[in-house]
C-alpha positions as a Markdown table, in Angstrom:
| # | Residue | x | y | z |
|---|---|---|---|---|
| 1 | Unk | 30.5 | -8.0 | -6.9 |
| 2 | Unk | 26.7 | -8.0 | -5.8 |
| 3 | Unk | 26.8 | -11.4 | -6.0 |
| 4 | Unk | 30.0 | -11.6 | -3.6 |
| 5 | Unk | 28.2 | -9.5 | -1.0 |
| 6 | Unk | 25.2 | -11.2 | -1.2 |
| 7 | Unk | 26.8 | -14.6 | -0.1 |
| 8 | Unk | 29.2 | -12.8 | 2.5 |
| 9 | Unk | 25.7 | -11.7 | 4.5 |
| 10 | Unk | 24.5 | -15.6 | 3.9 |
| 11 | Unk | 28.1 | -16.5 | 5.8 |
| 12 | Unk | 28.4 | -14.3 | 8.2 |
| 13 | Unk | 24.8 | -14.9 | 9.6 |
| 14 | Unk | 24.1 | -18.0 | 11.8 |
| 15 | Unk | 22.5 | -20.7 | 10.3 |
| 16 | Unk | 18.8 | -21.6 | 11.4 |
| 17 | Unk | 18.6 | -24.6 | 13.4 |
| 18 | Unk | 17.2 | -27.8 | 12.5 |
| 19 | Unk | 17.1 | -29.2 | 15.8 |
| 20 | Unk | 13.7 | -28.4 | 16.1 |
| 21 | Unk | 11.7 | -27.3 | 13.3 |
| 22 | Unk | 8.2 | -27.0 | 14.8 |
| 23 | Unk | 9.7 | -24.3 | 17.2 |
| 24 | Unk | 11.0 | -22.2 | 14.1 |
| 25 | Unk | 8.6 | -19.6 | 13.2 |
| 26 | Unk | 7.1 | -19.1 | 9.7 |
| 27 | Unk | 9.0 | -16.5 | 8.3 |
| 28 | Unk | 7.5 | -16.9 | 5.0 |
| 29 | Unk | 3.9 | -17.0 | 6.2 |
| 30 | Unk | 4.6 | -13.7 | 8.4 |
| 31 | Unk | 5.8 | -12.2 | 5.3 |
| 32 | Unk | 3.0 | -13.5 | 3.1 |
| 33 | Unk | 0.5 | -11.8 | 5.5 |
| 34 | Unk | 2.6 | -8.3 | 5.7 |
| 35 | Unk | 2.7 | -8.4 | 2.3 |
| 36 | Unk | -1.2 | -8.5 | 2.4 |
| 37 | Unk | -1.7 | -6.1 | 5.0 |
| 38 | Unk | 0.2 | -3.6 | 3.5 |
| 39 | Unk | -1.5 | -3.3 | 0.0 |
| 40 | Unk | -4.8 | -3.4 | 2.7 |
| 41 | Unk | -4.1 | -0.5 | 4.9 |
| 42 | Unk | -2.6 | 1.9 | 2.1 |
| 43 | Unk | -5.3 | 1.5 | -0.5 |
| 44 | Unk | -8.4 | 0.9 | 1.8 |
| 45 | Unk | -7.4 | 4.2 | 3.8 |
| 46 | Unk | -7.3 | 6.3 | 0.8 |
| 47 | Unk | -8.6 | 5.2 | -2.6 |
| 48 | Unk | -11.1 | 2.7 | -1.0 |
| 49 | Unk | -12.5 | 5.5 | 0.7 |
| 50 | Unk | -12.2 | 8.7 | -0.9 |
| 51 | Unk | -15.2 | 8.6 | -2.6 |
| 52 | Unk | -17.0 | 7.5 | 0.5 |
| 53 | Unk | -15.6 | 10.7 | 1.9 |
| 54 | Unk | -16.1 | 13.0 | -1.0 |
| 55 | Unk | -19.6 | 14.4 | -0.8 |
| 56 | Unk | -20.0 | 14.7 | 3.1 |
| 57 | Unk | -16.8 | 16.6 | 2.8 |
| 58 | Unk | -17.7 | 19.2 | -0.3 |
| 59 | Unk | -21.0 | 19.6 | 1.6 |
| 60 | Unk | -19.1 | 20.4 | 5.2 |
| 61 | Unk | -17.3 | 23.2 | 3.4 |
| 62 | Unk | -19.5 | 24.1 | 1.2 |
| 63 | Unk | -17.3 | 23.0 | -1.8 |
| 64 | Unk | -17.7 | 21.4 | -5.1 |
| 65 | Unk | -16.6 | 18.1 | -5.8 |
| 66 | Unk | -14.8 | 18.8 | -8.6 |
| 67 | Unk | -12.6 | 20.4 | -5.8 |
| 68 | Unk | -12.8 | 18.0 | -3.1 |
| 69 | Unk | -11.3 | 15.6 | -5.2 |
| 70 | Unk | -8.3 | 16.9 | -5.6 |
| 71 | Unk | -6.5 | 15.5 | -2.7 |
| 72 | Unk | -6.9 | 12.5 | -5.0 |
| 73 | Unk | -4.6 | 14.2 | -7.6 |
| 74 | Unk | -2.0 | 15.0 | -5.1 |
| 75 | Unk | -2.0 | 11.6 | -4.0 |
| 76 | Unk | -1.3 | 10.6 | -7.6 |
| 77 | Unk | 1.5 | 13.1 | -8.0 |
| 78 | Unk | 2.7 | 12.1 | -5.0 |
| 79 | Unk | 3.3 | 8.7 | -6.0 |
| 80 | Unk | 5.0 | 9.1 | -9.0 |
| 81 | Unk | 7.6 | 11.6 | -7.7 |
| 82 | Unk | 8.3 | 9.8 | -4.9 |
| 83 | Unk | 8.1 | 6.0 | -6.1 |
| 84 | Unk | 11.9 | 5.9 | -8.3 |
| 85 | Unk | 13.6 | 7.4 | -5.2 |
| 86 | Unk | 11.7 | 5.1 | -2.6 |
| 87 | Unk | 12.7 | 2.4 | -4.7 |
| 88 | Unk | 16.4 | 3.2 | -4.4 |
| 89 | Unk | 15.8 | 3.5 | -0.6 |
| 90 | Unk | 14.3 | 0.1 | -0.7 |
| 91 | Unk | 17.3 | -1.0 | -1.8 |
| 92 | Unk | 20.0 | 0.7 | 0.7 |
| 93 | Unk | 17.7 | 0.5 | 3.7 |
| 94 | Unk | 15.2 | -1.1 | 6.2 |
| 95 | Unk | 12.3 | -2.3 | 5.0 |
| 96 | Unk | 11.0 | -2.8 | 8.1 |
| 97 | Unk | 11.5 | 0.9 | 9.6 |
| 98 | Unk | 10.1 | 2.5 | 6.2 |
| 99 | Unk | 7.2 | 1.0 | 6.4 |
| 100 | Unk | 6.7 | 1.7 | 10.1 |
| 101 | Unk | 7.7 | 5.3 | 8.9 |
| 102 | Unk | 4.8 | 5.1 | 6.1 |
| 103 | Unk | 2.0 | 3.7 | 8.7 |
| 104 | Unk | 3.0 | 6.8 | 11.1 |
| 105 | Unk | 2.2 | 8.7 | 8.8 |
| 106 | Unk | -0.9 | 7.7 | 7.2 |
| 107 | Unk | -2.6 | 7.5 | 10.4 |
| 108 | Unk | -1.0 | 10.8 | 11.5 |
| 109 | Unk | -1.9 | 12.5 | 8.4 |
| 110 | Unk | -5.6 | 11.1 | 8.1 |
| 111 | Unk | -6.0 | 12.4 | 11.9 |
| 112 | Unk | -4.8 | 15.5 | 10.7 |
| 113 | Unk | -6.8 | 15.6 | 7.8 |
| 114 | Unk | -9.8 | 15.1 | 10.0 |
| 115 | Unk | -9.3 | 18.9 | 12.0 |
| 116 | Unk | -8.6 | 20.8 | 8.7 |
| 117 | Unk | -10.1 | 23.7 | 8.3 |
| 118 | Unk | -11.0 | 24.2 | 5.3 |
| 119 | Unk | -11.4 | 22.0 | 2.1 |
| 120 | Unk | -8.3 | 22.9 | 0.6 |
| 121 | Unk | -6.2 | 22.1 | 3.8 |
| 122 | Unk | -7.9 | 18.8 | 3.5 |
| 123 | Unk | -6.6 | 18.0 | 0.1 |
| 124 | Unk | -3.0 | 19.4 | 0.9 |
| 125 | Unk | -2.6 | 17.6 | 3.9 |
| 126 | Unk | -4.0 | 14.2 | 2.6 |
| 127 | Unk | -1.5 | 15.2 | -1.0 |
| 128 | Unk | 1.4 | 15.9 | 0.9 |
| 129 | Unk | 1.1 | 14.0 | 4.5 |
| 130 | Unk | -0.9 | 10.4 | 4.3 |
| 131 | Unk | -0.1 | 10.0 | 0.7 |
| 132 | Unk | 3.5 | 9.7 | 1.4 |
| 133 | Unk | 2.5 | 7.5 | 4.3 |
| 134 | Unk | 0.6 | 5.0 | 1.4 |
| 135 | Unk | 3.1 | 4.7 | -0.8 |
| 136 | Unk | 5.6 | 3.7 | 2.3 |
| 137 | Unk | 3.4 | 1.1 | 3.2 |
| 138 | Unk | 1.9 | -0.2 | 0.1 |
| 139 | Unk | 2.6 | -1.8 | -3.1 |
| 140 | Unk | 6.2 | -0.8 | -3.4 |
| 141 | Unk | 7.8 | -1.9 | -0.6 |
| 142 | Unk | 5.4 | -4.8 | 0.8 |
| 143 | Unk | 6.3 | -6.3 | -3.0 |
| 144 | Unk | 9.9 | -5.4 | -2.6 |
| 145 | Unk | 9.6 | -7.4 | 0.5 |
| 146 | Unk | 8.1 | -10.3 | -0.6 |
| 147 | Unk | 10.4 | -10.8 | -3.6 |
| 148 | Unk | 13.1 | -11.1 | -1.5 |
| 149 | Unk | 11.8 | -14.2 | 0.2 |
| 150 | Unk | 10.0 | -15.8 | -2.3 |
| 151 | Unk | 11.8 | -16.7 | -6.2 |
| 152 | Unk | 10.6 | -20.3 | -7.4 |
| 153 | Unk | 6.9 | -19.4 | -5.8 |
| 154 | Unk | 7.0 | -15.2 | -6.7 |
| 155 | Unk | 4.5 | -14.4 | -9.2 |
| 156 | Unk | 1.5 | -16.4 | -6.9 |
| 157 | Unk | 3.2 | -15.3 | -3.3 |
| 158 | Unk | 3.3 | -11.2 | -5.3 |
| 159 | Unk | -0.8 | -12.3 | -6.0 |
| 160 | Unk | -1.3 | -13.6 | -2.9 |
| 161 | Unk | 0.3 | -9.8 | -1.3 |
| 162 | Unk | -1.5 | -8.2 | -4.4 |
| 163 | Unk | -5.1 | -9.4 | -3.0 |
| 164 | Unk | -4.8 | -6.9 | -0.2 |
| 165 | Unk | -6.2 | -4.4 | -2.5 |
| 166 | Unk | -9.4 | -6.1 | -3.3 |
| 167 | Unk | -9.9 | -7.0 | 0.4 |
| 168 | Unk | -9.7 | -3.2 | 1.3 |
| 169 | Unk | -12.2 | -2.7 | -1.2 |
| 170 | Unk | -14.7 | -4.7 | -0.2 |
| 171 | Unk | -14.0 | -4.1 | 3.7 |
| 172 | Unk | -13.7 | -0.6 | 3.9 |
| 173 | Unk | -16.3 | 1.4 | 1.9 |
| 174 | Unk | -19.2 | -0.1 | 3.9 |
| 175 | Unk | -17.2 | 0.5 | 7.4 |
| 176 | Unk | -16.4 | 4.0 | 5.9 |
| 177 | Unk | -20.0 | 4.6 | 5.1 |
| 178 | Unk | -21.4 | 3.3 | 8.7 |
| 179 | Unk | -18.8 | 5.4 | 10.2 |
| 180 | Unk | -20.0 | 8.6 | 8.8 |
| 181 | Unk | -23.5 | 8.2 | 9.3 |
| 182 | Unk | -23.0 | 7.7 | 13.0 |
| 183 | Unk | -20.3 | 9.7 | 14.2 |
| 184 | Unk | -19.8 | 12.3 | 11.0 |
| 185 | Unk | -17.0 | 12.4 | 8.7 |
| 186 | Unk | -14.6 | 14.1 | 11.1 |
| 187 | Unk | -14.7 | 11.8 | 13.6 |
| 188 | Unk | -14.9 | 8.8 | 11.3 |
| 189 | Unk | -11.9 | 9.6 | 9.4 |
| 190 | Unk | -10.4 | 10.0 | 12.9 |
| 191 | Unk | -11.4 | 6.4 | 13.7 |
| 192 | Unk | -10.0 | 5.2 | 10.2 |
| 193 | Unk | -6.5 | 7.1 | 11.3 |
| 194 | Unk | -6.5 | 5.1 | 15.1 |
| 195 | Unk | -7.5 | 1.7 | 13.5 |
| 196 | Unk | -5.1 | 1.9 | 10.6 |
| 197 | Unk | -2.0 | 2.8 | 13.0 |
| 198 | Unk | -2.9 | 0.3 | 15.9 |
| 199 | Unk | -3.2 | -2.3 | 13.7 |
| 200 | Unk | -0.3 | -1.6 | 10.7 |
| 201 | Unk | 2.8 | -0.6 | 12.8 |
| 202 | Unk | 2.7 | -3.6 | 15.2 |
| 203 | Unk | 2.1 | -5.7 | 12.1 |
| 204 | Unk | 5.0 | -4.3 | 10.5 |
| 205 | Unk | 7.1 | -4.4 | 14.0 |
| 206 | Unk | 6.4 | -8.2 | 14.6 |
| 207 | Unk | 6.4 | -9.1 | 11.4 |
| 208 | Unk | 8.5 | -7.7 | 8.8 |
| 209 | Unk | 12.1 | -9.2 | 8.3 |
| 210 | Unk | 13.6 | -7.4 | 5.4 |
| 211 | Unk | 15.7 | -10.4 | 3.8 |
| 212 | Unk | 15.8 | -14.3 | 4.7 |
| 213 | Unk | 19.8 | -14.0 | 4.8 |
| 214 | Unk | 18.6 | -11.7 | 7.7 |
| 215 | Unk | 17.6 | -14.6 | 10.1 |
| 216 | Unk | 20.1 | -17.5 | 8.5 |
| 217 | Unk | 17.6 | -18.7 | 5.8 |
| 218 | Unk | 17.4 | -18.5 | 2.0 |
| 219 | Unk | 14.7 | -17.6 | -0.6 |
| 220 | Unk | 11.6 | -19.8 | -1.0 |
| 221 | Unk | 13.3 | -21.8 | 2.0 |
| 222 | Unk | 15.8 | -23.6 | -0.1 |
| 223 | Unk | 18.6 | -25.0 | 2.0 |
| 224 | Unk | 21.0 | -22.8 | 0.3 |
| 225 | Unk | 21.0 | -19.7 | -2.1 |
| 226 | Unk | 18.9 | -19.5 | -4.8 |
| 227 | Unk | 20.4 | -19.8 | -8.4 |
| 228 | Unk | 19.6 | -17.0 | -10.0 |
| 229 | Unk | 20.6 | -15.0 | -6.6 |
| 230 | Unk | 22.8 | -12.9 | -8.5 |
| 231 | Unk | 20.5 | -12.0 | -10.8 |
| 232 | Unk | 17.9 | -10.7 | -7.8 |
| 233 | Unk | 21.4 | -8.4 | -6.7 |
| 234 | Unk | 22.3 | -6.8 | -9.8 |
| 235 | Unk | 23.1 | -3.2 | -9.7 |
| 236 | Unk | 20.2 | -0.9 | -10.7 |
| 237 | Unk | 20.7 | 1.9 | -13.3 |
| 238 | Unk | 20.7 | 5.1 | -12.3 |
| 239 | Unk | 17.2 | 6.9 | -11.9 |
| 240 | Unk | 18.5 | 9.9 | -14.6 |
| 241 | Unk | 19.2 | 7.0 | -17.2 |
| 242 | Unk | 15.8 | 5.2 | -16.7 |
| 243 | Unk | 14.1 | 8.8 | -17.0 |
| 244 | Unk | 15.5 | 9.2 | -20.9 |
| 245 | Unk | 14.4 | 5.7 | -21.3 |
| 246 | Unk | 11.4 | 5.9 | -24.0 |
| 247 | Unk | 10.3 | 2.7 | -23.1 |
| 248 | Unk | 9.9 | 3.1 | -19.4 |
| 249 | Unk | 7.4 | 6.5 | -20.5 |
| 250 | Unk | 5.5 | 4.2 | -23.0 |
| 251 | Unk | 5.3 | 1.5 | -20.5 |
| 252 | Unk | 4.1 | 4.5 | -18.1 |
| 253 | Unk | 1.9 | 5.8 | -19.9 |
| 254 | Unk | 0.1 | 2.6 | -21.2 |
| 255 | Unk | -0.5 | 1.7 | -17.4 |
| 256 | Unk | -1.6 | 4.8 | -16.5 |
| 257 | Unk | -4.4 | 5.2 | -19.0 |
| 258 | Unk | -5.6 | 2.0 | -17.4 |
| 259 | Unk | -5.2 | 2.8 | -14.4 |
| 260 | Unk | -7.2 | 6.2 | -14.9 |
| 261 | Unk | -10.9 | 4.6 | -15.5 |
| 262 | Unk | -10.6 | 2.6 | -12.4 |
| 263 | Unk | -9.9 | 5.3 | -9.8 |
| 264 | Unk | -12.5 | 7.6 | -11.5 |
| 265 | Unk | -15.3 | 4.9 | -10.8 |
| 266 | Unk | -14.1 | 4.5 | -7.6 |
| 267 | Unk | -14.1 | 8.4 | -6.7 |
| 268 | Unk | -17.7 | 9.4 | -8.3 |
| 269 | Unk | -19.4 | 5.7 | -8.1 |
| 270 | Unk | -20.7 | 6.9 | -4.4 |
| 271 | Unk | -21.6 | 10.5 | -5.4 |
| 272 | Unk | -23.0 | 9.5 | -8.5 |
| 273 | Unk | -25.5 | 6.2 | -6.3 |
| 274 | Unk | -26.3 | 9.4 | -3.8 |
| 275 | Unk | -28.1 | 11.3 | -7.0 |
| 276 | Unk | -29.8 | 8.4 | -7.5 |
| 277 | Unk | -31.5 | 8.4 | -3.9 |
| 278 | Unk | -29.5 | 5.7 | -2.5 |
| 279 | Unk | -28.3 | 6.0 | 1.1 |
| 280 | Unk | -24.7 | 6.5 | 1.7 |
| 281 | Unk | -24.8 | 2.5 | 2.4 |
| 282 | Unk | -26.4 | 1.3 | -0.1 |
| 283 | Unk | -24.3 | 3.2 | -2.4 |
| 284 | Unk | -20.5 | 2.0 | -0.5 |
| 285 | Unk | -22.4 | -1.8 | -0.5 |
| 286 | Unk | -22.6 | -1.2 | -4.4 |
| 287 | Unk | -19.0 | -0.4 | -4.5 |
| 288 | Unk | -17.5 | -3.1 | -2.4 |
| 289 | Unk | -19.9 | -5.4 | -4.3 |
| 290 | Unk | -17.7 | -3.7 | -7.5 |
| 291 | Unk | -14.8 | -5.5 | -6.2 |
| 292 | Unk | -16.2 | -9.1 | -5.3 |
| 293 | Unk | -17.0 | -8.6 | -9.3 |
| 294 | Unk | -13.2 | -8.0 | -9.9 |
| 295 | Unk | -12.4 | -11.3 | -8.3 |
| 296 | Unk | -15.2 | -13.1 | -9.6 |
| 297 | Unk | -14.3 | -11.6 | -13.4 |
C-alpha cells in the first residue's frame, strides 16, 4: 500500500530535465548542508552554550547553580516527550515548515529568555519555549530529511549532517564567551537569538525540499526508485505499542546513561575552569578545544 503511494507521487511529479544538467541545482548538496546546519543551530544555541551562560546568570539573580541549571532539565524533558510525536509529524507533514516553525522559536524563545525576570522564568521559558524550537530543528528532523534523499550513501551523508554538532561546539562557546564579556549576558543571548534566526530560517526556506519525489528525482539520484523504497515507506507502529516495548526502554536507557556524562561536562566544565582563575575565555577555549578532541579521538 505504502509502496503504491510512494510510486504514484514519483508519477504524478514531472520528471527533472536532462537537457541541461549544469543548470539543475544540487538538491542533494543543499540537503547535505541543511542537514548540517540544523544539528549546528539547535545544539550550539543551547547545550553548546549553557554552561557558558550558567554562572553570569546565577550571579545576575543571585541564584545557585544548582538552580540555574535547570532549564537544562527541562530541555531534556522536553525532548523526550515531544520526540515520538514529532516523529509521527515528520511523517504526515512538511519538513520544511516544521523546521522553520522550530528556528522561530528558538530565536524567539532565547530573545525571550534574555528579558526574564527572574532565574526561574529563565529556565521555564528556555524548558518550555526554545527547547521545543531545538528539537524542531535539530537531530530529528534534519536526519529524517536526509534519509529520505540519501539510501546507498546514508550512514556517511547522516555523519556528514551529524558533524553539525561538533562544529557548534567548537564555534560557539568562544563567541558565547566574547559575547558576554562585552555586551553582558542579556544582550549576548539576545544576539545569539537574532543570529540564529537570520541565518536558520532562510536556510531552511531556500534550502529544504522534504522528499526527492518532491522535485521529480529519486534517492541518492538514481534514475529511478530505489529498491528497498518500500521498505523506507513502511507503516510505523503505533507510539502506545512501542511505549510497552521493553526493548525500546532498554535501548533508552542504555543511551541515556551515555548521554548523561557528556552534557554534565559540558554544563559545569566552564564553571568549574572559572574556580580555577581562568577567564571566562580561556575556560569556553578549553571547551571548544574538548570537541576538536572528540573528532581527533
Amino acid at each position: 500500500m505504502e509502496n503504491r503511494a510512494y510510486h504514484a507521487r514519483v508519477a504524478s511529479r514531472p520528471p527533472a530535465s536532462d537537457s541541461d544538467p549544469s543548470k539543475r541545482p544540487n538538491h542533494r548538496q543543499r540537503i547535505l548542508t541543511m542537514g548540517f546546519l540544523g544539528h549546528f543551530f539547535a545544539v550550539g544555541c543551547t547545550l553548546s552554550v549553557y554552561g557558558i551562560f550558567i554562572e553570569p546568570v546565577a550571579h545576575s539573580f543571585g541564584a545557585p547553580m544548582a538552580l540555574a541549571s535547570l532549564g537544562i532539565t527541562g530541555w531534556q524533558i522536553t525532548n523526550g516527550v515531544a520526540s515520538p510525536f514529532l516523529g509521527r509529524a515528520l511523517q504526515r507533514l512538511s519538513i520544511r515548515r516544521i523546521m522553520a516553525a522550530g528556528a522561530v522559536l528558538l530565536g524567539t524563545g532565547l530573545a525571550a529568555a534574555s528579558r526574564a525576570p527572574d532565574i526561574l522564568t529563565v529556565g521555564l521559558i528556555f524548558s518550555l519555549w526554545a527547547a521545543p524550537g531545538a528539537i524542531l530543528v535539530g537531530a530529528l528532523p534534519s536526519s529524517t530529511l536526509v534519509s529520505n534523499w540519501f539510501v546507498a550513501t546514508r550512514g556517511r551523508a547522516l555523519g556528514i549532517a551529524a558533524a553539525g554538532t561538533t562544529g557548534a561546539s567548537m564555534f560557539f562557546p568562544p563567541l558565547a564567551a566574547a559575547l558576554i564579556d562585552s555586551v553582558g549576558w542579556r544582550d549576548a543571548l539576545l544576539c545569539l537569538s537574532i543570529g540564529a534566526t537570520a541565518v536558520a530560517l532562510p536556510a531552511v526556506w531556500w534550502l529544504v525540499v522534504d522528499r526527492p519525489e518532491d522535485v521529480g528525482e529519486h534517492p541518492d539520484g538514481n534514475p529511478a526508485p530505489a529498491e528497498n523504497a518500500s521498505e523506507e515507506t513502511q507503516t510505523a507502529p503505533p507510539i502506545g505499542s512501542l511505549l510497552r516495548d521493553r526493548n525500546l526502554w532498554l535501548v533508552g536507557g542504555a543511551f541515556g546513561l551515555l548521554f548523561v556524562p557528556g552534557v554534565v561536562s559540558m554544563l559545569f566544565m566552564v564553571p568549574f575552569a572559572r574556580q580555577l582563575g581562568l577567564s571566562l575565555q580561556t575556560a569556553a577555549l578549553v571547551m571548544s578545544l574538548r570537541a576538536v578532541a572528540g573528532v581527533v579521538g
